[in-house]
Residue, then its C-alpha position, 0 to 999 in steps of 0.5 A: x235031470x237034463x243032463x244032456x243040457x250041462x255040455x251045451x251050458x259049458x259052451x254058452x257059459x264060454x261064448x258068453x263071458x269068460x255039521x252037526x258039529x257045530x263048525x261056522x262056515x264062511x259066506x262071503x266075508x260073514x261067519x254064519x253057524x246055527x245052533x239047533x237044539x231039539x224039545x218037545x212041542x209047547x205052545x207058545x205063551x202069550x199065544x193067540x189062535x189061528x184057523x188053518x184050512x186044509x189047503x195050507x197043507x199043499x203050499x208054502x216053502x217047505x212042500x215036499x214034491x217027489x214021485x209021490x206027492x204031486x203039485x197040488x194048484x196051491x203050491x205054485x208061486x204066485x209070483x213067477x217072472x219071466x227072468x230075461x224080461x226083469x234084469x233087474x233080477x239077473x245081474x251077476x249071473x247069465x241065462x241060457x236061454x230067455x226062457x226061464x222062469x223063476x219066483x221074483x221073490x227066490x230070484x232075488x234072494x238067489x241074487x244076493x247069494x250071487x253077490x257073496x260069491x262075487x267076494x270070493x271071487x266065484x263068479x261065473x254062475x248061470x242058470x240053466x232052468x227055472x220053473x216049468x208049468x205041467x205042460x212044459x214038464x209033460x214035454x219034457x217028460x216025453x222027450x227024456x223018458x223017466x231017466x231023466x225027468x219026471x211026470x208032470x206035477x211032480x218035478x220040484x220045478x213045477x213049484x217056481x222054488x227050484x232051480x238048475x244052477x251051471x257054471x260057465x266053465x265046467x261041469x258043477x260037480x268041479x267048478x268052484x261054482x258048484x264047490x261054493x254053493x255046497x258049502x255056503x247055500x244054506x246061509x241064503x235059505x237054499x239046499x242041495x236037493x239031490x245029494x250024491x249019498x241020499x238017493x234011496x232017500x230022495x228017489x233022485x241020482x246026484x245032481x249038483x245043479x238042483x237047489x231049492x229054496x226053504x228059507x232059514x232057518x230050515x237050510x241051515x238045520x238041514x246042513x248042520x244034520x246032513x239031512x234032505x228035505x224028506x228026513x227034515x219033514x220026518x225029524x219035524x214030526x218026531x220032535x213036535x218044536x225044534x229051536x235054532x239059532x243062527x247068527x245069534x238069531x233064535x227061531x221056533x219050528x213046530x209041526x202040526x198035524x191038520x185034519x181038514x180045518x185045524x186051530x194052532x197057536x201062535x205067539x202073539x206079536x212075532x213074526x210067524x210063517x206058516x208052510x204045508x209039507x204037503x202030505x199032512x200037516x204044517x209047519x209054524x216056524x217063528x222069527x226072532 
């Protein structure tokens, strides 16, 4: 989507400054690899139980939003800022425009991707677009036509998760911006929405500009299986609980069915966090 943005990104970017093979990538001078193993759902020893209401199913990092699963009121960050107001937030990277907003906590955690970057000497990044409320994307939706955008309350960007990506040099799809990310955005909980070869998955055409943030360890079980965010959602439901170790880190994800109000299990004294899918159920992923 919005295309028709990427040449005037390019000129604002120049005027304003010039596998499931296991394989470990590099981000910045780290070496991240995640290990994902599969079992079937346990619950958890020592484990205590929780109450889920059924609005749980509609938020969290790990919503699924597309042509048919809207936005539900839920899902929406409860922290969005207006990024140009907060420059605390926009350091290493430009703007296109004073407009944009993000989820502080997602801006931040996109800072410090930023920052990795910067140590590879990849460092002219900008963001094009953040979140829009249903209006903006009603708008939108108008201007464009359903090529290029779409209804209000089911664009990823009406979550305050996502956002439009740029480099100040070229198109995404060659700039070293683009290339790095690619590669490298899953170790800081983000994945490339939209890619070139899942289209009859997603519904979506190529777009190197799209990530979300899912946080770990789902970005980087999805980059190690190539999956999008609808195949992982469906793998989650097959296996029940998956474990996967990332930097020696070992995590727990397990789906739930939740029919109205539900009682799950959780481990006692971990951390845990709990993300609707959106559709049906939820996912209880545990920390090290």
């Amino acid at each position: 989507m919005k295309k028709w943005l990427w040449a005037w990104i390019v000129i604002f970017g120049l005027i304003s400054y010039g596998a499931y093979q296991l394989k470990p990538i590099v981000a910045g001078d780290k070496q991240k690899q995640a290990d994902v193993q599969t079992g079937q759902g346990i619950p958890p020893k020592n484990g205590r139980t929780i109450k889920v209401e059924s609005k749980q199913i509609y938020q969290g990092n790990l919503i699924l939003v597309n042509k048919d699963y809207p936005v539900h009121q839920e899902g929406v960050q409860s922290d969005i800022v207006n990024l140009f107001q907060h420059k605390e937030l926009v350091q290493g990277y430009g703007l296109l425009d004073n407009t944009i907003r993000l989820s502080q906590s997602v801006a931040q955690r996109f800072e410090s991707m930023i920052d990795a970057a910067a140590k590879d000497g990849v460092t002219h990044f900008l963001i094009s677009s953040g979140y829009r409320d249903k209006k903006e994307q009603d708008e939108l939706y108008r201007e464009m036509g359903a090529d290029y955008a779409l209804p209000a309350g089911y664009s990823e960007h009406n979550l305050g998760l996502s956002l439009d990506i740029g480099s100040s040099q070229m198109e995404m799809n060659r700039a070293p911006e683009g290339k790095w990310l690619a590669q490298h955005a899953w170790a800081y909980g983000f994945i490339l929405r939209y890619p070139k070869d899942k289209t009859e998955i997603t519904g979506i055409q190529y777009e190197p500009w799209h990530f979300r943030y899912v946080g770990l360890p789902h970005s980087a079980i999805m980059q190690e299986k190539q999956f999008t965010l609808e195949q992982y959602l469906d793998y989650l439901k097959t296996q029940k609980t998956i474990t996967a170790t990332v930097e020696g880190k070992r995590y727990e994800v397990s789906y739930y069915p939740v029919s109205r109000n539900a009682s799950i299990q959780v481990p006692a004294g971990r951390r845990y966090e709990l993300s609707g899918n959106n559709t049906d159920g939820v996912i209880v992923t545990v920390f090290p």
